[in-house]
Each structure stands twice: as structure tokens, then as C-alpha cells.
VEXDREN-2710 file (C-alpha; in Angstrom, 1 decimal):
% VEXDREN-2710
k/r/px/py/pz
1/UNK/0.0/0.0/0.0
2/UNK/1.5/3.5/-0.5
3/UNK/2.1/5.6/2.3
4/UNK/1.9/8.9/0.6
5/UNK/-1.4/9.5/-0.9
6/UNK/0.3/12.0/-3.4
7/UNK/2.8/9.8/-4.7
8/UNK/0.0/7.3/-5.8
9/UNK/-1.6/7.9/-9.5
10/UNK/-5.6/7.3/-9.0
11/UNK/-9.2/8.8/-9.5
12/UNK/-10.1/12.0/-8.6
13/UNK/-11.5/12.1/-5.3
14/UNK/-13.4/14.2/-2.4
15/UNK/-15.1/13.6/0.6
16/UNK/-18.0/15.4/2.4
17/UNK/-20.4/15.8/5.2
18/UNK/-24.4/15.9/5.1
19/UNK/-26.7/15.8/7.2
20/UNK/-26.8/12.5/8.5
21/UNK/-23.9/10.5/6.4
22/UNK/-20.6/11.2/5.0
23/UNK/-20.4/11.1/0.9
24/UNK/-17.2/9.9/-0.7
25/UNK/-17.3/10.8/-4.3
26/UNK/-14.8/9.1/-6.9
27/UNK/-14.9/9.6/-10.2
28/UNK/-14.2/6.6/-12.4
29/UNK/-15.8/5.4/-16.2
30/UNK/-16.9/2.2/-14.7
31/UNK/-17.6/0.3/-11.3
32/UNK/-14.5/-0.8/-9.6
33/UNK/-14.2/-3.4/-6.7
34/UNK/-14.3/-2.0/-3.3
35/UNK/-13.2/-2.9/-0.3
36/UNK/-14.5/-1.1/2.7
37/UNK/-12.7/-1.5/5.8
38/UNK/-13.4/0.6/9.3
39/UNK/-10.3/2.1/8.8
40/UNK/-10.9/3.4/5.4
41/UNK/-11.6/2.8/1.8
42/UNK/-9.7/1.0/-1.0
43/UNK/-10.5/0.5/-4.9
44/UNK/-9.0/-1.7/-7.6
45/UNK/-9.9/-0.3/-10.9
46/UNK/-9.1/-3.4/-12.9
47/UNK/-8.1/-7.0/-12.9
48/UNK/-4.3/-6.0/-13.1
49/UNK/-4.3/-3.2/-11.1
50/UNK/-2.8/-2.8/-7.5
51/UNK/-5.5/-1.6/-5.0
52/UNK/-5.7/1.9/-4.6
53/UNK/-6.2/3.3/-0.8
54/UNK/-8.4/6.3/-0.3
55/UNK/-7.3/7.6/2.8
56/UNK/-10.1/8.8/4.8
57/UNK/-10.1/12.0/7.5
58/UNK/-9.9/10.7/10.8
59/UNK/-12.7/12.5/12.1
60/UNK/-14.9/10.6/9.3
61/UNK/-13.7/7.7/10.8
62/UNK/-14.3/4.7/11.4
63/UNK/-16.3/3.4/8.4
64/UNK/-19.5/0.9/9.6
65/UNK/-19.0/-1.6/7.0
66/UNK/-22.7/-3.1/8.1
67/UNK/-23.9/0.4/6.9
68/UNK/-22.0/1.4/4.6
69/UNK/-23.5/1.8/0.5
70/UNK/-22.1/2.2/-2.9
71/UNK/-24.1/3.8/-5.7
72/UNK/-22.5/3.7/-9.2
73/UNK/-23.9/6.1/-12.4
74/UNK/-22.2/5.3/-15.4
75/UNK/-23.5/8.1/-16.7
76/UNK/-22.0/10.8/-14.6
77/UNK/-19.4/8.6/-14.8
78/UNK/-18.9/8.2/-10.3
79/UNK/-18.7/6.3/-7.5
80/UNK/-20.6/7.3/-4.7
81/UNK/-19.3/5.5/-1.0
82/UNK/-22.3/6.4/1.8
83/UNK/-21.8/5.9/5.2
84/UNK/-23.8/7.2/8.7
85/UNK/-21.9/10.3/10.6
86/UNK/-21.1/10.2/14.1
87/UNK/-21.2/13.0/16.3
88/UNK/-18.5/14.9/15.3
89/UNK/-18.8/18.7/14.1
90/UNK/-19.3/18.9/10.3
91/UNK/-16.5/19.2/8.5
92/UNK/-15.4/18.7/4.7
93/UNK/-12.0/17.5/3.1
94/UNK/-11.1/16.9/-0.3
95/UNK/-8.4/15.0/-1.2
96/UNK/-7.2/15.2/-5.3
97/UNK/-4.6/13.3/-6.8
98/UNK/-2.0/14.7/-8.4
99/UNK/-3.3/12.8/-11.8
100/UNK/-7.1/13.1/-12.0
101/UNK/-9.6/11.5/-14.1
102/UNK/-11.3/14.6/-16.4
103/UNK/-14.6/15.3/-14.4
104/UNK/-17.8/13.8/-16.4
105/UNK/-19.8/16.0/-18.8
106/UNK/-22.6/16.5/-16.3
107/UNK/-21.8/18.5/-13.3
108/UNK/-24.8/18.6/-11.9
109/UNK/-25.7/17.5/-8.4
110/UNK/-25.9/13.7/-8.2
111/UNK/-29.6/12.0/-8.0
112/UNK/-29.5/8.9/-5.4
113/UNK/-31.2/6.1/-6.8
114/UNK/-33.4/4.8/-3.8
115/UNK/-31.7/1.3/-2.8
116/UNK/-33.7/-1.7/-2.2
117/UNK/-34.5/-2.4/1.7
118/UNK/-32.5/-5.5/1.6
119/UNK/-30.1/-6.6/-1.3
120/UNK/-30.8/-10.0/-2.5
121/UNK/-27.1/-12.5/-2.6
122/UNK/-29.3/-15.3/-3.6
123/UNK/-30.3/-15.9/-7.8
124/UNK/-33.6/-16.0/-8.9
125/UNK/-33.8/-19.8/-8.8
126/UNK/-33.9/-19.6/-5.5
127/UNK/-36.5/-17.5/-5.3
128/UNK/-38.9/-19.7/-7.5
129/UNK/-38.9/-22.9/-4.9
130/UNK/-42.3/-22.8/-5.0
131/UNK/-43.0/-23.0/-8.7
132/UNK/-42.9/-27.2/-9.5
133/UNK/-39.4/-28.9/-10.3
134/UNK/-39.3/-28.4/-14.1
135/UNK/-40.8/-24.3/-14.0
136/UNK/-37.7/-23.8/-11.0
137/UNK/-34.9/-25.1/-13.0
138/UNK/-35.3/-22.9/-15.6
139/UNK/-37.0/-19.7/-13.7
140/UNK/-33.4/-17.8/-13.4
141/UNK/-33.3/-14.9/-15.5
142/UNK/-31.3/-14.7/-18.5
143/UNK/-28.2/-13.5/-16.1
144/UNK/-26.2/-16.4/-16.5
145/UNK/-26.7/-15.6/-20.4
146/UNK/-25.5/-12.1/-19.4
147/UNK/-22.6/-12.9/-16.7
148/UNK/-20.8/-13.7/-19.1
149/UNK/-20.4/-10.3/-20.8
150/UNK/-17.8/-9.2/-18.5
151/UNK/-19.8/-8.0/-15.8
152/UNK/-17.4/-6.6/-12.9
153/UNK/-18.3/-8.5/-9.7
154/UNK/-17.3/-6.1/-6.5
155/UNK/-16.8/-6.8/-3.1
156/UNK/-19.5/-4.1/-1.7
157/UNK/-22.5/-4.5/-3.3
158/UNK/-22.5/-1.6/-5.9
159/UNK/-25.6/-0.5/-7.1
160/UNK/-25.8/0.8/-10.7
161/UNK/-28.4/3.5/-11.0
162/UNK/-30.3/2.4/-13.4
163/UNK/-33.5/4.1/-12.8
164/UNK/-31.9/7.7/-13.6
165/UNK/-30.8/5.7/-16.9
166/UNK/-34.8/4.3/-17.4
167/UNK/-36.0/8.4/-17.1
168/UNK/-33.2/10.1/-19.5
169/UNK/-32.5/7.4/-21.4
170/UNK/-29.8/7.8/-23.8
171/UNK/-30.1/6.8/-27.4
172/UNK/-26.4/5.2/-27.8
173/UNK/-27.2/2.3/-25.2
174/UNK/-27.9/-0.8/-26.5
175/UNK/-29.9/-3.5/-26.6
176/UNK/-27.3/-5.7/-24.7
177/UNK/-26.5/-2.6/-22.2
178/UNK/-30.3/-2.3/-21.8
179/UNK/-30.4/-6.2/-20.8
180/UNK/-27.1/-6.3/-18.9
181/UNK/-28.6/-3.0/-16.6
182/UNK/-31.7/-4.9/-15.7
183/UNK/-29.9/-7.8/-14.8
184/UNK/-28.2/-6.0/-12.5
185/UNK/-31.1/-4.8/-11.1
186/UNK/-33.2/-8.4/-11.1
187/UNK/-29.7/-9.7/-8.9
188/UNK/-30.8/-6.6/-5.9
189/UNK/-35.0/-7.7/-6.2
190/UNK/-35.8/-4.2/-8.2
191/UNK/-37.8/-5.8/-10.2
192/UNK/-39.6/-2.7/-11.4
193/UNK/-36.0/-0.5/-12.2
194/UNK/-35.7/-4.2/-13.8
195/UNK/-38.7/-4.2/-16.3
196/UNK/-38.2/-0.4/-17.2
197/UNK/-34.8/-1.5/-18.4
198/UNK/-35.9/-4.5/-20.5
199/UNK/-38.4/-2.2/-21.6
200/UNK/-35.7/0.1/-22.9
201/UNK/-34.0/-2.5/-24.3
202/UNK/-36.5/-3.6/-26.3
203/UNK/-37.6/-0.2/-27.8
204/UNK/-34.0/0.0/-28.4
205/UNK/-33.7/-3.1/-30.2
206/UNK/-37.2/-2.5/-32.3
207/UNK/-36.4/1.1/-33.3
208/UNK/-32.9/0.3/-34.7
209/UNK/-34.0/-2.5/-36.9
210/UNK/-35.1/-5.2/-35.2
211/UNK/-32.4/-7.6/-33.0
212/UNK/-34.9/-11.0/-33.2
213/UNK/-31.7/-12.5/-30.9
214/UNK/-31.5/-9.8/-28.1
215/UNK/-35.0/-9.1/-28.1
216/UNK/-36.1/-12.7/-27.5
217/UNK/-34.0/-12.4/-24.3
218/UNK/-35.5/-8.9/-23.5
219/UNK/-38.7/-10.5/-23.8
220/UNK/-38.0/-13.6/-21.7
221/UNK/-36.2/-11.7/-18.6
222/UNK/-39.5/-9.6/-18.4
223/UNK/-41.6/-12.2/-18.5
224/UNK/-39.7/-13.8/-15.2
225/UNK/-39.8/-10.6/-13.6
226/UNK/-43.5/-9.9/-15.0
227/UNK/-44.7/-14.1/-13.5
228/UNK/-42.6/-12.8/-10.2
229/UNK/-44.5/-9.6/-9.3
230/UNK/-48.1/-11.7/-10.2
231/UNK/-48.5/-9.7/-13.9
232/UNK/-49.7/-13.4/-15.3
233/UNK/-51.1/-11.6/-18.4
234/UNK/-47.7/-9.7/-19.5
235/UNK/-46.0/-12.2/-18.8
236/UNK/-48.2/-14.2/-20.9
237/UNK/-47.8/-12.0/-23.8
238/UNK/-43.5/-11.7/-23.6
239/UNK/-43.5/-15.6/-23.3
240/UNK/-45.8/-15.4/-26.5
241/UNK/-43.3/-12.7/-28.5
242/UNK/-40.6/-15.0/-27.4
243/UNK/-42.2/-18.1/-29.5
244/UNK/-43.2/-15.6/-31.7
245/UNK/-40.1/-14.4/-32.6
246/UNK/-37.5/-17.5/-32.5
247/UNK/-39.7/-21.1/-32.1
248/UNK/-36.8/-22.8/-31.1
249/UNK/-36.2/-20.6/-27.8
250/UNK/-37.9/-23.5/-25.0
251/UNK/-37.7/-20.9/-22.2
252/UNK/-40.3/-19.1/-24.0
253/UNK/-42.9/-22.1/-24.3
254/UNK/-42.1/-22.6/-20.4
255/UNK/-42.9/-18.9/-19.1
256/UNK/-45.6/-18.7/-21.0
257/UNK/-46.9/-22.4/-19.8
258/UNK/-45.9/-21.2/-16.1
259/UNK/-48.0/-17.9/-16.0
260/UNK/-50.8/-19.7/-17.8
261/UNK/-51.1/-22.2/-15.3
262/UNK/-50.8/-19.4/-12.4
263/UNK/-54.0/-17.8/-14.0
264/UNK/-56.0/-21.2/-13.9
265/UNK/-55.9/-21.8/-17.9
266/UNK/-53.9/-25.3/-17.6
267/UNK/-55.6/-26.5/-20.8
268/UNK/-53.5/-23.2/-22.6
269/UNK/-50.6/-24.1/-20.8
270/UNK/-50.5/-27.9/-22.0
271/UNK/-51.5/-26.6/-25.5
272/UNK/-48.2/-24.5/-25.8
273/UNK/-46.2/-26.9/-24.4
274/UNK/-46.9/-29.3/-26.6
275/UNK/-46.0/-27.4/-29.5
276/UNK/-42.7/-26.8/-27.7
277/UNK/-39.3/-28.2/-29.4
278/UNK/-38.1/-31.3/-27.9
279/UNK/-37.2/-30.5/-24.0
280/UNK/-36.9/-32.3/-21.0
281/UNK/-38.5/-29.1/-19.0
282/UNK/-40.8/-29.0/-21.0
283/UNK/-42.0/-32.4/-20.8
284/UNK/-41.5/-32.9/-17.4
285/UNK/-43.7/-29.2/-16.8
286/UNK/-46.3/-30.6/-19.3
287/UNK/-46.7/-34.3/-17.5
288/UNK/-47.7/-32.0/-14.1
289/UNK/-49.8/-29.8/-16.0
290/UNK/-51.7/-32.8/-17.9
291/UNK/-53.9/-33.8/-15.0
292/UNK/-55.0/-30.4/-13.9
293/UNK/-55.6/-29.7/-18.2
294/UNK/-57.9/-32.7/-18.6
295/UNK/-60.0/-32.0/-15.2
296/UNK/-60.0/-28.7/-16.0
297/UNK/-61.5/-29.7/-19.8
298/UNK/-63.8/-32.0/-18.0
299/UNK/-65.5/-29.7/-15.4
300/UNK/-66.1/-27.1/-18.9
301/UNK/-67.4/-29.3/-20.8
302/UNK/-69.6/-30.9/-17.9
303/UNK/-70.7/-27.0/-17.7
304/UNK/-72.2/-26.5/-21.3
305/UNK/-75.9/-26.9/-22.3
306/UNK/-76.8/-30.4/-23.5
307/UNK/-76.5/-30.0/-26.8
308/UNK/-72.7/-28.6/-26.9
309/UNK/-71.9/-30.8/-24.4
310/UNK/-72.8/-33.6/-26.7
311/UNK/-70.4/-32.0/-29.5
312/UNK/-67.4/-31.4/-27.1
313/UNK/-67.9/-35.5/-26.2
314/UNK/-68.2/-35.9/-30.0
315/UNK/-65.1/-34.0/-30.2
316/UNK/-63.2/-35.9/-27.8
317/UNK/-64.2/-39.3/-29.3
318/UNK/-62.6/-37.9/-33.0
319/UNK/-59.3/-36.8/-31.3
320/UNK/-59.1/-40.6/-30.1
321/UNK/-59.9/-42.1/-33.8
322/UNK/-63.3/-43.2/-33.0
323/UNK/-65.5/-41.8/-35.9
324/UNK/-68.0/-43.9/-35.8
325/UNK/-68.7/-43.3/-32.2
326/UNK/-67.7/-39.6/-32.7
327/UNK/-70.4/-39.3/-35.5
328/UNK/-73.2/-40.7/-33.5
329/UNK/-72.1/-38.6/-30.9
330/UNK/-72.6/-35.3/-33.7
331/UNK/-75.8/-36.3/-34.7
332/UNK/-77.3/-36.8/-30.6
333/UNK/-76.2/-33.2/-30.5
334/UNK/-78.2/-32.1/-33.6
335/UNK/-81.3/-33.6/-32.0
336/UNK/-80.7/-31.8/-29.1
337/UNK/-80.6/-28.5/-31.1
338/UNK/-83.4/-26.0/-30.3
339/UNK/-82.3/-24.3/-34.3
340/UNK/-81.8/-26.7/-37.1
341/UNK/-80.3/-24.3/-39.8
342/UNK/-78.2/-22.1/-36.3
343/UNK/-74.5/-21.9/-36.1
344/UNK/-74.3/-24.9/-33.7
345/UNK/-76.0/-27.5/-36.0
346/UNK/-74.4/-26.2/-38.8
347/UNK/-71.0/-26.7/-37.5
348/UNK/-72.4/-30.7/-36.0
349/UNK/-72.5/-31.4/-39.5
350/UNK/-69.5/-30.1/-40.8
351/UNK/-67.9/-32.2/-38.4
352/UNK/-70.1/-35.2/-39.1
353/UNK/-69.1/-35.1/-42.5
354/UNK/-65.4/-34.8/-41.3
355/UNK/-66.4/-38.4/-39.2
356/UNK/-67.8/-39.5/-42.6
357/UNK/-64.7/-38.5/-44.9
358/UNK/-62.7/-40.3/-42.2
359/UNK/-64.6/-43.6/-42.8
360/UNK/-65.1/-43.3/-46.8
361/UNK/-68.8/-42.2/-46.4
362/UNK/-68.4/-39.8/-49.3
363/UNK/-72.2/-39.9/-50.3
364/UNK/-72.8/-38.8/-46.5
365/UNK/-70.3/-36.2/-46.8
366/UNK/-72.2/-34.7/-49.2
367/UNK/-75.4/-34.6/-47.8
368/UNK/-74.2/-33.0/-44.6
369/UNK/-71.5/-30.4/-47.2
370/UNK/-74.9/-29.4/-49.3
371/UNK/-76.9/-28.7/-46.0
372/UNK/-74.6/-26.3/-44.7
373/UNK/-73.9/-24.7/-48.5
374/UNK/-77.3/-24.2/-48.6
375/UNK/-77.5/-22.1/-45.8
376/UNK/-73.7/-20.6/-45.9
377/UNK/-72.3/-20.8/-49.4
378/UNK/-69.1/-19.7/-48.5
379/UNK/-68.5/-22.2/-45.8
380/UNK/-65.0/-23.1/-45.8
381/UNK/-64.9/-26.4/-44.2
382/UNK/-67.9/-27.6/-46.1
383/UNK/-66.4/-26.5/-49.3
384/UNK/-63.4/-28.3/-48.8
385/UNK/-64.9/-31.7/-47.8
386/UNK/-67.3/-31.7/-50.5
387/UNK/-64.3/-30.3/-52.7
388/UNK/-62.6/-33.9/-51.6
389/UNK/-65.7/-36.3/-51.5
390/UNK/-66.5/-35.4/-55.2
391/UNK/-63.3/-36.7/-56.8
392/UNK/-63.8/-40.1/-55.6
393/UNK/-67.2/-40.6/-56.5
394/UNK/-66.1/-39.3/-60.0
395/UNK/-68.0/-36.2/-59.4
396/UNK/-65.2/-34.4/-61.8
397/UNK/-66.0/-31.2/-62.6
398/UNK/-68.1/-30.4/-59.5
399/UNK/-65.2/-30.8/-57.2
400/UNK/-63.5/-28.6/-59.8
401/UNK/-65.6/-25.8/-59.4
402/UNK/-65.5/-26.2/-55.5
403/UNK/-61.7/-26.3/-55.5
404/UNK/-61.5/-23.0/-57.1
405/UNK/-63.7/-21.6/-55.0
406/UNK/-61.7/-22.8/-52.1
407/UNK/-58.9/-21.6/-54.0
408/UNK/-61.0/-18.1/-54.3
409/UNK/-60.6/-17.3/-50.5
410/UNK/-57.2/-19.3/-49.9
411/UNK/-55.0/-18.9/-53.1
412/UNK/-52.4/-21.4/-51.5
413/UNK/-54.5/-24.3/-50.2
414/UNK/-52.3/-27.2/-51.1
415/UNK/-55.3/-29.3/-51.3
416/UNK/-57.4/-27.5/-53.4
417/UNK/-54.4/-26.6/-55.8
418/UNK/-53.8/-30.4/-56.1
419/UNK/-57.5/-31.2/-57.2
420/UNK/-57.4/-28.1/-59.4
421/UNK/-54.1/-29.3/-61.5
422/UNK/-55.5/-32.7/-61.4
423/UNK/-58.6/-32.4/-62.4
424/UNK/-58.0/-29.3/-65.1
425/UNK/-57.2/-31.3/-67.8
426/UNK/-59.1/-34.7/-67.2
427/UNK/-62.3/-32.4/-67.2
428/UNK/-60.8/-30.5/-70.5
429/UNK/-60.1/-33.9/-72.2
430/UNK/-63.8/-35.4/-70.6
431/UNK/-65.4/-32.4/-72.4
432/UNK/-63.8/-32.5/-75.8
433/UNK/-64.6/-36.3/-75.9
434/UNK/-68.5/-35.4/-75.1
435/UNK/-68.4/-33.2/-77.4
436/UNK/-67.1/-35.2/-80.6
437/UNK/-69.5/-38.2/-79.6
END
């Protein structure tokens, strides 16, 4: 350590008295490790560097470690040390080193961001124990993602002061800064200074182009922090973006599955998992979701009148392969219906003629199609299984006419293309022949 302050090169530094707590204010570019003793103050600016002693008044002395804080503001580029005054007669010092950093651009008067009441040294998996097995494993924030940017660890917990960043922000931080700042704040439990960053972030990342990679990640920490504070719906709809944006991202499919099932909608949950890639989470999340999905389908269904009861059994019974037994089921439910020609028996048949399709009941799959044509010509679903039932029974040119009107409200329908080039020319050829016999 050297003895003579003024023979050490360092920060620019000064120390003063308030009210109630002495303020030691260093200005550096970025946070250094500090170690806070009783007897004074010490700073390493770098991995390389030697530690560099502040040495503290004695009448500002000693230094309660217990209460001492740090406050960091990359943007007025200093270090602020806080620690409770004694009762000694108010008196400032300033110490400056013979080599000082140039003071930041803004001058003004520092603004303390408000610290949290305690400063969380666990991670967020911790936090999560009560969230099932597979949802805890994967509930930490992207930070280990982050932690690996370089982020410099310190010995007193250094709070960056992100909320002054959130109100002013500044247009040359990036996505990743955005990300890296809420991180921060997600390891102290701000999770609001937290969400106002990701926020940022993601404006950030929209407005300059569009970052699909860091503003999947954006979208995934908020959602944690969005499930953590009880906002189920927001969280919801980042989980969603997330899948939206890159399908292959699996902690998307489980935060959304997670806050789903926290606002009662396991059936949801399931569904999204299961269109999840591949995942051990996610099959492990989805097996303890699967019981509370099906009673949940059960007790809905069990609540519907009689007649869409019948169709939601009906509905079941197809899912399983049963089309037979799912088409009896249909046609209970039509004679259950207080409208013949209303939207409910009109969508009975269309599914009963899906049952019939299924079984090679073409002729019956046109008597249901025609029914609901009659009554909606514009019916896609009954368009397209008459369109299919027609060919077969060698009904040429009518399923030709109904795959281009298919093909009228969908241009790219695969199925209807097929019939269309198919059929095109055998009904071309079928009407020259008529027509020379």
C-alpha cells in the first residue's frame, strides 16, 4: 500500500459531510471493486491493477462496514461510498490526486437512486422454490446468459443507477447494455427498475432495426420478472413474442406455460407446451400440467348446455380415432338442437361429415357439405370436404368448381391446388370427348 497519498496515480476524489452521512465521491468510467474497511476505503480499478487506498479523514472515521453503501452512475461517470456520521462537528475534506480523471460532462448535483430495503445474494432460482421442479430449473433470468459479458463482480454490493438511466435514457445504449442493466437490477430484487430496463431494451432493439436475438431475451427476462411480481397476463404475452419471434427458444414455451397455469388456464398451458421443441423441462412441466388440463376440460365441458356438451364429447371421441362413435355422438347433439339451420347444427354437420370423410362415407359427406352450403355458401370447411368427397365418387367437374372456390378465399391451399391441377385437364379432355360423340 502506499504511504503517501500524493505519490500514488488514482481517480479524482473528495469527501463530504451531510446531514446525517458522509459522501465519498470518486470519479471513475466504470464500477470498480471496493473494499471497505473501518479504517478506510480501498479501490481496484481493474483485474491488473494494485488496490488503490483512499485515505479517509480521521474525524470521518471509522467506516461501519454493516452500513455502509455504494451507488455507481455510469453516466456521470462516479462512484458514490455512503456511510452514517457520528457525532463529530461537520467538516469537509477533499483530497485530489496529483493525476485526475477529467470530471464527467454532467456536473450537476448527483440523484441517489433509492436502494432496495435489503439486497438480494441469492439468484432467482432460489427465489422460484415454489413454482414445480421443471418451471424452478429454468426460472433464473437470462443473467447467467449475461454474466458472461464481463460484468465486474465487487466486493461491496455496488448499485448501478439504473433508474436515472430508465428516465433520461440515452439513445447510444444498446440492446445488450439495456439487458445487462436490468440484470443488474433483477440480482438486488428491483424488479420494477428491472422491467423499465428490458423495456428500454426492447424499444431500443425494435427502433434500430429489429435484434430477433437480443430481443427474444429482452422478452424472456421480463416475462420472469412480470410471473414474479403476479402480472400473469404480461407475462403471458413476452412468453408469447418470445415463441413468436424465435420457435426454437424453449424458455419461451415454459414462461408462458408457467404464468398460464398461475391464471387457472392449464388447458393453454398444455397446448403451448406441446408445440414446444423437444425439451426435458418442457416435458416434465407438461406431464404436471396434464392432469389439472384434462379436469380442467372436464369440469367445462360438464358446464355446457346439453346440446354442446354432446359436440365437445363428440369432439373428444374424434381426437381418439373413434369416428363412428364420434359421429353418432354429432348427430345426438343435432337432435338436441333448439335451431336446425343455427350456427351450432351447422357446425355438427360439418364435423359429421369430417367423421364420414374419415370412414369413406363420401355420399354422407355430401349430404351434410350441401346442407350447410345451402345455408352458408361460403363455408370453408364444407367446401373443402365436399371439394374432396367429389373426386372419388367421380364427381369431376363439381369438385372442380368447388376447389376453385376454395382456391377463391385461400390462393395457396395445397389441397385444393392439387385437385385443381389434377382435375384441369381430365375435365378438359372429358369435355372435348362429349363433345365429338
Amino acid at each position: 500500500m502506499c504511504k503517501d497519498q500524493n505519490a500514488c496515480a488514482g481517480p479524482s476524489w473528495n469527501i463530504e459531510r451531510g446531514s446525517s452521512s458522509w459522501r465519498l465521491k470518486v470519479a471513475v468510467s466504470k464500477a470498480p471493486e471496493v473494499d471497505i474497511s473501518e479504517s478506510g476505503v480501498r479501490l481496484k480499478l481493474n483485474a491488473t491493477a494494485e488496490p488503490f487506498p483512499l485515505l479517509i479523514p480521521d474525524h470521518a472515521l471509522p467506516v461501519p462496514t454493516e452500513e455502509a453503501r455504494c451507488t455507481f452512475s455510469k453516466k456521470r461517470g462516479e462512484l458514490v461510498v455512503e456511510w452514517p456520521c457520528g457525532a463529530e462537528t461537520p467538516q469537509a475534506t477533499e483530497a485530489t490526486v496529483p493525476q485526475p480523471v477529467a470530471a464527467p460532462e454532467d456536473t450537476s448535483p448527483p440523484v441517489e437512486a433509492p436502494m432496495p430495503e435489503e439486497v438480494l445474494s441469492e439468484t432467482l432460482v432460489s427465489e422460484e422454490k415454489s413454482e414445480p421442479s421443471a418451471a424452478s430449473s429454468e426460472s433464473t433470468a437470462d443473467v447467467a446468459d449475461c454474466s458472461e459479458q464481463g460484468s465486474t463482480e465487487v466486493e461491496a454490493d455496488i448499485v448501478q443507477d439504473a433508474a436515472e438511466e430508465v428516465e433520461d435514457p440515452d439513445a447510444s445504449v444498446t440492446p445488450e447494455e439495456w439487458r445487462t442493466r436490468g440484470n443488474d437490477a433483477v440480482k438486488t430484487g428491483d424488479l420494477e427498475t428491472a422491467i423499465k430496463c428490458y423495456s428500454s431494451g426492447i424499444s431500443t432493439a425494435v427502433k434500430s432495426g429489429g435484434d430477433a436475438e437480443k430481443e427474444v431475451l429482452l422478452h424472456s427476462n421480463r416475462a420472469l420478472c412480470f410471473h414474479k411480481q403476479a402480472r400473469y397476463e404480461e407475462a403471458v404475452d413476452d412468453a408469447k413474442r418470445c415463441v413468436q419471434l424465435k420457435p426454437s427458444f424453449v424458455k419461451g414455451y415454459l414462461r408462458g406455460a408457467m404464468s398460464l397455469r398461475a391464471l387457472a388456464r392449464p388447458t393453454e398451458a398444455l397446448a403451448l407446451l406441446k408445440s414446444a421443441p423437444v425439451n426435458d423441462e418442457a416435458c416434465a412441466l407438461a406431464a404436471e400440467i396434464r392432469p389439472e388440463a384434462e379436469a380442467a376440460e372436464k369440469a367445462r365441458i360438464e358446464a355446457l348446455p346439453e346440446a354442446e356438451r354432446a359436440k365437445e364429447e363428440g369432439n373428444v371421441l374424434f381426437r381418439k380415432g373413434l369416428f363412428e362413435a364420434a359421429a353418432e355422438k354429432y348427430s345426438e347433439a343435432l337432435g338436441l338442437c333448439d335451431e336446425p339451420t343455427g350456427a351450432l347444427a351447422l357446425s355438427l354437420r360439418n364435423n359429421r361429415a369430417a367423421c364420414s370423410h374419415q370412414i369413406s362415407d363420401f355420399s354422407a359427406v355430401i349430404t351434410d357439405t350441401n346442407f350447410v352450403l345451402e345455408h352458408e355458401p361460403r363455408n370453408f370447411k364444407a367446401l373443402s370436404r365436399r371439394m374432396l368427397a367429389l373426386e372419388p365418387l367421380e364427381r369431376y367437374e363439381q369438385a372442380l368448381q368447388d376447389a376453385r372456390a376454395v382456391l377463391a378465399q385461400d390462393p395457396r391451399n395445397e389441397k385444393a391446388n392439387k385437385v385443381q391441377h389434377r382435375l384441369g385437364k381430365l375435365v378438359r379432355d372429358l369435355g372435348r370427348a362429349n363433345g365429338g360423340a
